[in-house]
Residue, then its C-alpha position, 0 to 999 in steps of 0.5 A: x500500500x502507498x504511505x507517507x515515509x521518511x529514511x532519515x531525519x530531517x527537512x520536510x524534503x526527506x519525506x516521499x510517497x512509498x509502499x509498504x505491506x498492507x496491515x492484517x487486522x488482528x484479533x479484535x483489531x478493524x482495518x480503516x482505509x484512509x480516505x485523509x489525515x492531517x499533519x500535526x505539530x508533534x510529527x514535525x518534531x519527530x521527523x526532525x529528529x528534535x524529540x529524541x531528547x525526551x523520547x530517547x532512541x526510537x525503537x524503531x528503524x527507518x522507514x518511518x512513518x507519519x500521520x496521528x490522527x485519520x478519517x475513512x472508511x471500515x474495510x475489514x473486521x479482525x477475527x472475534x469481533x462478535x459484539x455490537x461496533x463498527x462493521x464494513x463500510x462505517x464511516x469513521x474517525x480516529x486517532x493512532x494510540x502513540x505511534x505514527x503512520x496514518x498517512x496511508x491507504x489502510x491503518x489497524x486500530x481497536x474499537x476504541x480508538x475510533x468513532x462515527x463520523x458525523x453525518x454530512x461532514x466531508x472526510x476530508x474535513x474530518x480529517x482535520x479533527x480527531x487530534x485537535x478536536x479531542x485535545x482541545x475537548x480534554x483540556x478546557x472541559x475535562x482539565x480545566x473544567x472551563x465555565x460559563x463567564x470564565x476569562x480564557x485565553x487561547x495561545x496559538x489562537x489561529x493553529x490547529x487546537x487553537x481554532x478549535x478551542x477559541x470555538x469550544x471555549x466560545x460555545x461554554x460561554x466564556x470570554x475568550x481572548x485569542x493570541x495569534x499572528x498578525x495574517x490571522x487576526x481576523x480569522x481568530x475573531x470569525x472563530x468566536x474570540x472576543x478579543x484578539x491580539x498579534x502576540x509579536x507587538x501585546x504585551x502578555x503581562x497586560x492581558x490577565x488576569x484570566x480564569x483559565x490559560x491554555x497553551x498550545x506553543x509550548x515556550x515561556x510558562x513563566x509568563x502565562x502562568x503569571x495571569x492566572x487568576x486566584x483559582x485560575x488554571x493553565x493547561x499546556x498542550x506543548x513543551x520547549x523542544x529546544x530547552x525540553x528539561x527545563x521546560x519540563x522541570x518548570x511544569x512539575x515545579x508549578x505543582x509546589x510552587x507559586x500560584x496555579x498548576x500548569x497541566x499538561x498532557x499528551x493527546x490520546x482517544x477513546x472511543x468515548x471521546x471521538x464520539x464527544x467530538x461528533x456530538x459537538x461538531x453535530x450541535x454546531x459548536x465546533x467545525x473543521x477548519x482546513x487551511x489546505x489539501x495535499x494529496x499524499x504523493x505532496x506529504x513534503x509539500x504539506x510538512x513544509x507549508x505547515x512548518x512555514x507558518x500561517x496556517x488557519x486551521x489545519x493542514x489535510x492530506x488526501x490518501x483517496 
């Protein structure tokens, strides 16, 4: 089968369109074939080779692969799948637990790792979801437990898990205010901001204080924790790849020192989750936002375009 792969780390042009066995599904296990994925900050780290400073040596060799997250269609069913799920031809979304590679033709995953699309939304366009969609879910609902009449400031307002959040924390009823680029200003304000700021010319310490903090670029906690209202909360989806001990040593430290923990977490999904993401996506709180579609033979050209900067959304990869 055709896939997105990579013989050694590096600039987006080591990536190329190649072949690979077609996967088996397991017992338990569903085959999905591909119809789109997106490209997402974690793979441009990896493919860089910049997360070998917290991963350690990869286990596995090159070849690799990239692509987090999918939408498509069920093709097959592994052996012992005898209870009510996913049968051939569903339409489904999904999310590869801590492993790359879905940018191909078919991936196997468990059950609980996808879940239905919702109807009348093009699998392109749900291609643009799952990972952003399911993080920005877990940290304003689920670790920060945002509420209605909360101030909440989103950095990296116009990116993948900011556009969603701006939209999601709009949709709770809080005040958002949105830190992006210049270019997407006014795309940060169509996505449901209250306020938006170029975060290259505001000065953050005059923003605060704020009920609830997320951070999606990963660098200067210090300063963004320092909005943080009495009882307020920061959640931090990134960390500083270029300083990653000291950026994590801080995250640790805040549950001991000063005011306000920053959490922070890597992506995962359940099936529960996935099908959280569709019931907002049907109740029109969140919709994807799809900067750009690359078919799979242009993987160097949509890493790249991603790694330029600007993007309003999400970057999507077209595998059908």
């Amino acid at each position: 089968m055709r896939a997105a792969l990579y013989d050694r780390y590096g600039p987006p042009e080591v990536l190329y369109e190649g072949t690979v066995p077609k996967p088996v599904p397991g017992p338990g296990e569903v085959l999905v074939r591909v119809h789109a994925a997106s490209v997402n900050g974690g793979e441009l780290y990896g493919r860089a080779g910049r997360l070998r400073p917290v991963t350690g040596l990869a286990s596995r060799g090159f070849p690799k692969r990239v692509g987090i997250d999918f939408a498509g269609e069920v093709a097959a069913l592994g052996p012992g799948r005898n209870r009510p799920g996913p049968k051939v031809g569903d339409r489904v979304w999904g999310l590869l637990p801590r492993t790359f590679g879905s940018a191909a033709e078919y991936v196997t995953v468990r059950p609980r790792h996808i879940a239905p699309v919702p109807a009348g939304l093009d699998l392109a366009e749900a291609a643009a979801l799952p990972a952003v969609g399911t993080t920005a879910i877990t940290a304003l609902r689920d670790k920060a437990g945002l509420r209605p009449g909360e101030r909440l400031l989103v950095r990296g307002a116009a990116g993948g898990v900011g556009s969603v959040a701006v939209q999601l924390g709009h949709a709770l009823g809080a005040h958002v205010t949105a830190l992006a680029g210049a270019r997407t200003l006014d795309f940060a304000g169509d996505l449901g901001a209250d306020e938006v700021h170029d975060y290259a010319t505001t000065d953050a310490a005059a923003l605060g204080p704020f009920d609830v903090v997320l951070d999606t670029v990963g660098t200067s906690h210090a300063t963004y924790r320092r909005l943080l209202a009495p009882g307020g909360r920061m959640v931090a989806i990134a960390f500083d790849v270029g300083r990653p001990a000291a950026s994590l040593g801080y995250v640790a430290a805040s549950a001991v020192f000063g005011r306000g923990r920053v959490r922070i977490f890597s992506g995962g999904v359940t099936h529960w989750l996935a099908a959280g993401l569709g019931r907002y996506v049907a109740e029109g709180m969140i919709r994807p936002v799809v900067d750009t579609v690359f078919p799979l033979a242009d993987i160097a050209k949509a890493h790249a375009a991603m790694e330029a900067g600007g993007v309003r959304g999400k970057i999507v990869v077209r595998v059908v």
